[in-house]
C-alpha positions in Angstrom: -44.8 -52.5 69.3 -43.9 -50.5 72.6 -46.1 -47.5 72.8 -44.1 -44.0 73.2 -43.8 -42.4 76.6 -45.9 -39.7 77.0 -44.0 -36.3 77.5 -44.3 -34.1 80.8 -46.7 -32.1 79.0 -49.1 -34.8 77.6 -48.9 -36.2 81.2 -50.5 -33.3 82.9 -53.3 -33.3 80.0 -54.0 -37.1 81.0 -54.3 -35.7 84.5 -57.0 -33.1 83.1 -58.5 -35.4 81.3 -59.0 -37.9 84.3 -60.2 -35.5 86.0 -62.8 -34.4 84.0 -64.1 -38.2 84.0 -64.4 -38.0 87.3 -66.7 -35.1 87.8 -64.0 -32.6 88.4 -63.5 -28.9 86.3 -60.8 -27.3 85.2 -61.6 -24.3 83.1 -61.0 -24.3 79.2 -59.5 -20.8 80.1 -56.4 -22.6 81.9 -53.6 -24.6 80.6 -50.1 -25.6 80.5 -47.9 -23.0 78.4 -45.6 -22.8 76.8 -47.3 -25.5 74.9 -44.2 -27.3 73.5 -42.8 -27.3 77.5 -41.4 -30.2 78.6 -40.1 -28.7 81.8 -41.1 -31.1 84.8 -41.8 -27.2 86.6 -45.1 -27.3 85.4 -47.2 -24.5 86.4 -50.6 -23.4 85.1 -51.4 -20.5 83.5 -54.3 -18.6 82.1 -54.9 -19.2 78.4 -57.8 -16.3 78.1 -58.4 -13.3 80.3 -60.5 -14.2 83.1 -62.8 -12.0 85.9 -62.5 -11.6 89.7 -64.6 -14.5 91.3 -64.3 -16.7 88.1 -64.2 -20.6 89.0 -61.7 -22.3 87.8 -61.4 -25.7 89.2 -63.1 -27.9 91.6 -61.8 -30.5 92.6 -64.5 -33.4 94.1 -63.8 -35.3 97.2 -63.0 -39.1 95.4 -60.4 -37.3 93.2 -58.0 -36.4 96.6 -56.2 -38.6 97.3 -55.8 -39.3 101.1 -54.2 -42.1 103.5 -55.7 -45.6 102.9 -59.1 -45.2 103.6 -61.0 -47.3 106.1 -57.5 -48.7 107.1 -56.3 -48.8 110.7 -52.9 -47.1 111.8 -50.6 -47.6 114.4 -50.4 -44.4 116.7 -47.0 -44.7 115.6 -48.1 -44.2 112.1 -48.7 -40.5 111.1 -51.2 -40.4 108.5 -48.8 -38.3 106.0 -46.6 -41.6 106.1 -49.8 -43.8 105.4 -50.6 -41.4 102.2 -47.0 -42.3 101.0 -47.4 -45.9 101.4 -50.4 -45.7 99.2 -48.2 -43.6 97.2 -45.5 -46.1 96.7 -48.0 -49.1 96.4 -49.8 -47.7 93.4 -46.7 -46.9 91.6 -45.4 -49.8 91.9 -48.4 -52.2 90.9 -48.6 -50.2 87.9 -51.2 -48.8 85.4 -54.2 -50.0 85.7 -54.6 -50.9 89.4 -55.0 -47.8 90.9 -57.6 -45.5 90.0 -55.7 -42.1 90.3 -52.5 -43.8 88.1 -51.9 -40.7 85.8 -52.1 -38.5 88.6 -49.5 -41.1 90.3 -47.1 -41.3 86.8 -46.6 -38.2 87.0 -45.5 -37.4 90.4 -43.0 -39.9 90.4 -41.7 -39.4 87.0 -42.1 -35.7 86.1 -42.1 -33.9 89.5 -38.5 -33.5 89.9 -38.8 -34.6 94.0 -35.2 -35.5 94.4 -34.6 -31.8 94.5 -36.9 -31.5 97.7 -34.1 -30.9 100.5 -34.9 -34.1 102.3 -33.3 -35.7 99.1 -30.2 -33.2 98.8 -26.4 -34.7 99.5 -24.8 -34.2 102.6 -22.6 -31.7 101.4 -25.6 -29.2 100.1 -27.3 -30.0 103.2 -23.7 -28.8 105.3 -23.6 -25.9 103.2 -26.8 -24.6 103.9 -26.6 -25.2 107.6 -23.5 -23.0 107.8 -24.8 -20.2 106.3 -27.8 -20.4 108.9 -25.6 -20.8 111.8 -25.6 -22.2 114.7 -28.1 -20.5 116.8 -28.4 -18.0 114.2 -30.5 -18.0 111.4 -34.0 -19.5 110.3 -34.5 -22.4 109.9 -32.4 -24.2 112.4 -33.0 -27.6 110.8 -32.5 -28.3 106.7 -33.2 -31.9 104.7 -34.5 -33.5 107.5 -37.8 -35.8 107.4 -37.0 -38.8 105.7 -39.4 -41.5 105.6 -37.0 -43.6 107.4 -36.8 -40.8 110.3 -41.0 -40.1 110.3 -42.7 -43.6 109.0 -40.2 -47.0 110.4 -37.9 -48.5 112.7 -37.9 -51.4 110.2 -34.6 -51.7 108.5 -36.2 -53.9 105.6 -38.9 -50.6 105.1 -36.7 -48.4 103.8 -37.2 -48.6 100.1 -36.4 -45.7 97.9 -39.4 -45.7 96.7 -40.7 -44.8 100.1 -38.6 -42.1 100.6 -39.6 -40.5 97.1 -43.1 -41.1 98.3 -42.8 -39.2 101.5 -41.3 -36.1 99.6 -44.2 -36.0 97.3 -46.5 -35.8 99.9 -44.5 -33.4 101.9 -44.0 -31.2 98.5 -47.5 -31.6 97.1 -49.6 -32.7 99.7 -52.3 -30.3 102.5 -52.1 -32.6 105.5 -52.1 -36.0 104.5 -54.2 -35.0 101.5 -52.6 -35.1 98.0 -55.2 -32.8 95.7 -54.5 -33.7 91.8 -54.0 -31.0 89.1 -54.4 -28.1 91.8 -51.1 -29.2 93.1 -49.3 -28.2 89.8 -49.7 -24.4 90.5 -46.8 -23.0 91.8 -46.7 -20.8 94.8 -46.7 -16.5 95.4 -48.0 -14.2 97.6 -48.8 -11.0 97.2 -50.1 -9.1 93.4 -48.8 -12.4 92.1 -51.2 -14.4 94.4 -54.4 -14.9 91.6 -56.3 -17.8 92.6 -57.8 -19.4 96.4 -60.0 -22.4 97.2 -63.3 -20.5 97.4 -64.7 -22.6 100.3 -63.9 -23.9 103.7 -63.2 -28.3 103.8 -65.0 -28.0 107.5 -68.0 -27.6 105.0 -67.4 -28.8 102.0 -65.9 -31.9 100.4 -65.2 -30.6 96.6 -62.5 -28.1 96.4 -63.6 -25.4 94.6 -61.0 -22.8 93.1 -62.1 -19.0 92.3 -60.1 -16.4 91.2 -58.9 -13.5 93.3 -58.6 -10.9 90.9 -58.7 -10.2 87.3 -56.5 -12.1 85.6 -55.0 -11.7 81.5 -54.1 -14.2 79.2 -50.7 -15.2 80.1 -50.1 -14.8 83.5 -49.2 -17.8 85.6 -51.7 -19.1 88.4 -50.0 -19.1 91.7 -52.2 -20.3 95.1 -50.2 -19.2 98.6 -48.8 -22.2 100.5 -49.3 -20.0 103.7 -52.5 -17.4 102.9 -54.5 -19.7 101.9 -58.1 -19.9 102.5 -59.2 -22.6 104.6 -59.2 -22.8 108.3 -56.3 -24.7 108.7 -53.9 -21.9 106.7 -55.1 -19.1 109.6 -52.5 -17.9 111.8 -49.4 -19.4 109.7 -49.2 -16.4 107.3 -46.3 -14.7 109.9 -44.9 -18.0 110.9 -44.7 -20.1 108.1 -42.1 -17.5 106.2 -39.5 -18.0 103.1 -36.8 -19.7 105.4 -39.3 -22.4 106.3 -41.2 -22.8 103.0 -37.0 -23.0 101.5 -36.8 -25.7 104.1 -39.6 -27.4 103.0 -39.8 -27.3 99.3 -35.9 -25.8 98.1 -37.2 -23.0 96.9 -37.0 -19.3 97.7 -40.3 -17.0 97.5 -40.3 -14.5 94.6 -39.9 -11.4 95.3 -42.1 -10.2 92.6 -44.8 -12.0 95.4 -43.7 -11.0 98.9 -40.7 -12.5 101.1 -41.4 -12.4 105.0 -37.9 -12.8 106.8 -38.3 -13.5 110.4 -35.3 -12.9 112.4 -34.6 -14.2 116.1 -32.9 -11.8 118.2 -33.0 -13.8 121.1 -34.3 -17.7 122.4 -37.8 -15.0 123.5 -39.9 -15.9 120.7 -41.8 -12.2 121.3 -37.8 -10.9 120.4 -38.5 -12.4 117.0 -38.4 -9.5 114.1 -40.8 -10.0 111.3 -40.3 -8.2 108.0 -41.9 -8.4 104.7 -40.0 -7.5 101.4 -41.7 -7.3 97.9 -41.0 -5.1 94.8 -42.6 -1.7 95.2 -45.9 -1.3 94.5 -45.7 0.4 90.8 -44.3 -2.9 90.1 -47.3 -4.7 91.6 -49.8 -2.6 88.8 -48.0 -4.2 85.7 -47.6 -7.8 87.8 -44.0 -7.6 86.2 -41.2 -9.9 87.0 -38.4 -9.9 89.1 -35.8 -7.5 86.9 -32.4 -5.5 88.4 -33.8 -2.0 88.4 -36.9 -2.9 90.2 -36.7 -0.9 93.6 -38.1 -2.8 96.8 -40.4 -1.9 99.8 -40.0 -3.2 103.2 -42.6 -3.3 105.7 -42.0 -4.4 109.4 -45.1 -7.1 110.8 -43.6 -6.6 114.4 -42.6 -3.6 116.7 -39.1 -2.0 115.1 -35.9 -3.2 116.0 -34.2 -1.9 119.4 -31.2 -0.7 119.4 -29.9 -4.5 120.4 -31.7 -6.1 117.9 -30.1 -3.7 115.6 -26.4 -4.6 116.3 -27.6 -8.3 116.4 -28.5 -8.1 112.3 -25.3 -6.4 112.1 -23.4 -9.1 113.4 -25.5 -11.7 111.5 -25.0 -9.5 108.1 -21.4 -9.6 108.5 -21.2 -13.0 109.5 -23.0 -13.8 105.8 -21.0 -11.2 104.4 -17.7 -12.5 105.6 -18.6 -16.3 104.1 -19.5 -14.6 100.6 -16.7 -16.2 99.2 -16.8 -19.6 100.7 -20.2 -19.9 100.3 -19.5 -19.4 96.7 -16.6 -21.7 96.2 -18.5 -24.6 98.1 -21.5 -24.1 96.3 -19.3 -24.8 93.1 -17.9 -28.0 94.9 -21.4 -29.2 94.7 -22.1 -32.4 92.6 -25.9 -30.8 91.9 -26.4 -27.8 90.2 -29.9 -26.9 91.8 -28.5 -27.3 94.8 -25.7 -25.0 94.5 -28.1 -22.9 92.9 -30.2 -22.4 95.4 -28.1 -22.4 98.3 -26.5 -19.1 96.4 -29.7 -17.8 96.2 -30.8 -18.2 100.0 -27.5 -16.6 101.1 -28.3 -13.4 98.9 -31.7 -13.3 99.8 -30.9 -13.0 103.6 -28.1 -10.7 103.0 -30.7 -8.5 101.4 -33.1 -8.9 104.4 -31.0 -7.8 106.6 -29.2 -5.0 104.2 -32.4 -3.8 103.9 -33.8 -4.1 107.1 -30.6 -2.3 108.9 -30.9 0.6 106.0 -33.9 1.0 107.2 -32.6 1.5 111.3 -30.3 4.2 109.8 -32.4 6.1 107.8 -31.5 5.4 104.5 -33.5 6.2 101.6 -35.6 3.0 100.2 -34.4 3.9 96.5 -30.7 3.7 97.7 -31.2 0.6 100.0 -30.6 -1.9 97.3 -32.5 -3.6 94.5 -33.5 -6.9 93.4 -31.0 -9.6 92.7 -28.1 -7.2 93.4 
């Protein structure tokens, strides 16, 4: 008899479970709800309250899983590319060969990677770039990175399964280092932001993962993608902002985290406006979701806006403005449903940037500015 495929959920207990037999941790506190979830999202979440500082998981060194070790690369070869060739190799010689194969299962069957924008049709890809601009809005380039861009010249190299590979890494992956079961917590900033590697990997090997704050049963466990806590996250919290981490994973930052919308005024990178939206803060107590009458609170991370920069997000805002409805009827057009979804979504984000961050020029009351998901 053929034995039954395991679901999503029973997939990312294996994962646990290898783990565990490996010397690794992951709190009895944590797990994957709803229980009966088959959604290839994922997430974790805390199954029993838990205390600032708590550990949660560690994660040892010989369960991340880097470029082939000991192997020598061409200085052609970036090492991310080498991590997706042992990628693709393990899948495809199967169970039982590699020793990280149920962290490898999963990521090629349950991650949903063909909705990382490197894998989007030309058409999404088009849509979203004319809603940037040309010249205009972050970020200038969308769905590039392909593993036959970044990894070969070789025309025979280009398997699918390469290119699936490369997104996985690019989606999942620190560096070149993919980290098992820590890489199936989402991202948020902000109140939402519960959990941080606790040490620095100049120092230590393990990854060990504490958490930031108290924490009740329930609540999802988000990391940050761009406050996290090693050395090689400082400096990127102002610069690596929703546009680019849309860019890079197809997904816009809650606003029940923080957004930061960077907006450049002009080719002089110190022209470049910085803002940083989030629900206000008696949202923030409760840790509540994303809902139509919550009321946001802007905060500008650079020098305000001159009077130029100011009629610059007014042409920009009425640019968007003025495409609402094509935007709209291409998105519809679209063969995929995430990415129309999506692409909707990053056009009313930015219009409520820069609604928001105008208001503000003029004087207009925060509470009348506008409000989430208007």
């Amino acid at each position: 008899t053929v034995a039954a495929e395991m679901t999503a959920q029973e997939q990312r207990i294996s994962q646990v479970e290898w783990l565990h037999s490996k010397g690794g941790f992951f709190s009895e506190k944590l797990g994957f709800q709803p229980p009966d979830s088959d959604s290839p999202a994922g997430g974790i979440f805390a199954l029993q309250d838990l205390k600032k500082g708590e550990k949660v998981i560690v994660i040892p060194q010989n369960c991340q899983f880097e470029p082939w070790p000991g192997k020598e690369h061409s200085k052609e070869e970036h090492s991310i590319c080498s991590t997706a060739r042992r990628l693709a190799d393990g899948y495809n010689a199967g169970e039982g060969v590699s020793e990280f194969w149920p962290y490898i299962k999963y990521v090629f069957e349950v991650f949903p990677h063909e909705m990382i924008p490197t894998a989007w049709s030309e058409e999404g890809i088009e849509l979203v770039m004319n809603i940037m601009g040309v010249g205009g809005l972050e970020p200038q380039e969308f769905g590039k990175g392909s593993y036959a861009e970044q990894c070969t010249t070789n025309e025979e190299d280009r398997e699918e399964i390469l290119e699936a590979a490369l997104r996985i890494v690019d989606a999942r992956g620190w560096l070149a280092t993919l980290v098992p079961v820590l890489d199936m917590a989402n991202h948020a900033n902000g109140y939402m932001h519960n959990m941080e590697q606790a040490n620095d990997s100049r120092t230590h090997s393990d990854i060990e993962v504490v958490t930031l704050r108290d924490v009740k049963a329930g609540e999802e466990m988000f990391l940050s993608y761009n406050e996290c806590h090693d050395y090689t996250c400082y400096g990127i919290a102002h610069t690596y902002t929703t546009p680019f981490l849309f860019a890079d994973y197809g997904f816009i930052e809650r606003m029940s985290g923080t957004q930061r919308w960077p907006f450049a005024t002009s080719e002089d990178e110190e022209d470049t406006l910085l803002i940083e939206l989030s629900l206000a803060s008696d949202q923030e107590a409760s840790g509540s979701s994303d809902s139509e009458d919550s009321p946001l609170h802007l905060k500008w991370l650079t020098e305000n806006p001159d009077d130029e920069q100011i009629e610059w997000l007014q042409v920009q805002l009425g640019r968007l403005k003025g495409i609402e409805e094509w935007v709209k009827y291409t998105a519809a057009e679209l063969e995929e449903e995430h990415e129309a979804q999506v692409a909707l979504e990053f056009h009313r984000s930015y219009v409520t940037a820069m609604e928001m961050a105008i208001g503000w020029a003029d004087g207009t009351p925060p509470e009348q500015l506008c409000s989430v998901n208007q």
